[in-house]
C-alpha positions as CSV (number, residue, x, y, z in Angstrom):
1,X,0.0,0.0,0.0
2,X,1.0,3.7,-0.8
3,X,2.1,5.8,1.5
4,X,0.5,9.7,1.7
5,X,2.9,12.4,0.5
6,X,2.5,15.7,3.0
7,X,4.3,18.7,1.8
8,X,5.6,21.6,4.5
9,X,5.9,24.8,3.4
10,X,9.3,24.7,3.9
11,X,9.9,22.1,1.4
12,X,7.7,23.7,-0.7
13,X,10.3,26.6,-0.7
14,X,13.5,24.4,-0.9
15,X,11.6,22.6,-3.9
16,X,11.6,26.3,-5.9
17,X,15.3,27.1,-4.8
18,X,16.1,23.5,-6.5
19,X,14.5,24.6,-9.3
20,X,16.2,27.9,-9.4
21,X,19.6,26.0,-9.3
22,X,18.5,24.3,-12.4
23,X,18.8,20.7,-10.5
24,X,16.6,18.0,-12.3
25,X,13.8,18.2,-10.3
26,X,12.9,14.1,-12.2
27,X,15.7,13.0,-9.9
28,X,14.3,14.1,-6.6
29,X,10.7,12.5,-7.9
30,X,12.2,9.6,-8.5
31,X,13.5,8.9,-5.2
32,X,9.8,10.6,-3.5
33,X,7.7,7.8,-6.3
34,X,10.4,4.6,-4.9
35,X,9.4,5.7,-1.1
36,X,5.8,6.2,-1.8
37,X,5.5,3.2,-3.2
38,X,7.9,0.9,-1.5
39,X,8.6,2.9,2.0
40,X,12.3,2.2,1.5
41,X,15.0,3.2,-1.1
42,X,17.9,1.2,-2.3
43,X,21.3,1.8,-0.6
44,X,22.6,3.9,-3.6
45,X,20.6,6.8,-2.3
46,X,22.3,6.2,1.6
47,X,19.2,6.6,3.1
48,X,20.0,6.6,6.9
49,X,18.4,8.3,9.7
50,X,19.3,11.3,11.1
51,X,20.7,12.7,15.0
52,X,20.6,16.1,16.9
53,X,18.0,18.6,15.5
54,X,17.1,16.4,13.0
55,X,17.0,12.7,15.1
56,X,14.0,10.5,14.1
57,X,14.1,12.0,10.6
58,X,15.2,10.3,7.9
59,X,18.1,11.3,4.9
60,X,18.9,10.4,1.4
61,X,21.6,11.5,-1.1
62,X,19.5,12.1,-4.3
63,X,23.1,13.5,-5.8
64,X,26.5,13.5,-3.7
65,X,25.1,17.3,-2.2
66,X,21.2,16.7,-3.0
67,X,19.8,15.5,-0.1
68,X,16.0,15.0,0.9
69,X,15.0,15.0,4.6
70,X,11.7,13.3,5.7
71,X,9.9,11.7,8.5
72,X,8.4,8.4,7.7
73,X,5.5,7.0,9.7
74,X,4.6,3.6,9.0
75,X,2.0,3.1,11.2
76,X,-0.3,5.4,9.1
77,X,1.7,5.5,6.2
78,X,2.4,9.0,5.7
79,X,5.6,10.6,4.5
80,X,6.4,14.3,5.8
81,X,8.7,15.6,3.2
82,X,10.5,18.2,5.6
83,X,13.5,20.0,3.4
84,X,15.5,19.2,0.4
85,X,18.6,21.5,-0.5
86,X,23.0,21.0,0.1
87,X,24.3,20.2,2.9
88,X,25.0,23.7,3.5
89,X,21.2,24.5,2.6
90,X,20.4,22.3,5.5
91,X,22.9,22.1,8.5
């Protein structure tokens, strides 16, 4: 079963900067579609989860400095896409 994509604002506006970089926006659907559908990603994207501000989130590399931020709750299957951006962007 699916789970349910929720957008935050802030992602919303890291989305626009990506796009303003010129970043292929396909990539980071990609990787959204395989953990909508499957709730996991293959260890090519280094999906691991994250400590500090951040701990109980979960990270990806979409590219070596792409990297998409998200809390996962399996229980009702919803997916809070948080941030996307650099490293920079987002520590």
């Amino acid at each position: 079963m699916a789970y349910t994509l929720i957008y935050t604002g802030q992602f919303k506006k890291d989305l626009k900067r990506c796009q303003k970089r010129g970043l292929d926006i396909e990539l980071l659907h990609k990787v959204i579609t395989l953990l909508q559908e499957n709730g996991s990603l293959p260890a090519e994207y280094k999906p691991h989860i994250l400590s500090g501000q951040f701990s109980g989130y979960w990270e990806c590399h979409i590219k070596p400095d792409w990297l998409l931020i998200w809390e996962q709750n399996d229980k009702e299957l919803t997916l809070l896409l948080l941030n996307t951006g650099t490293h920079s962007d987002l520590f």
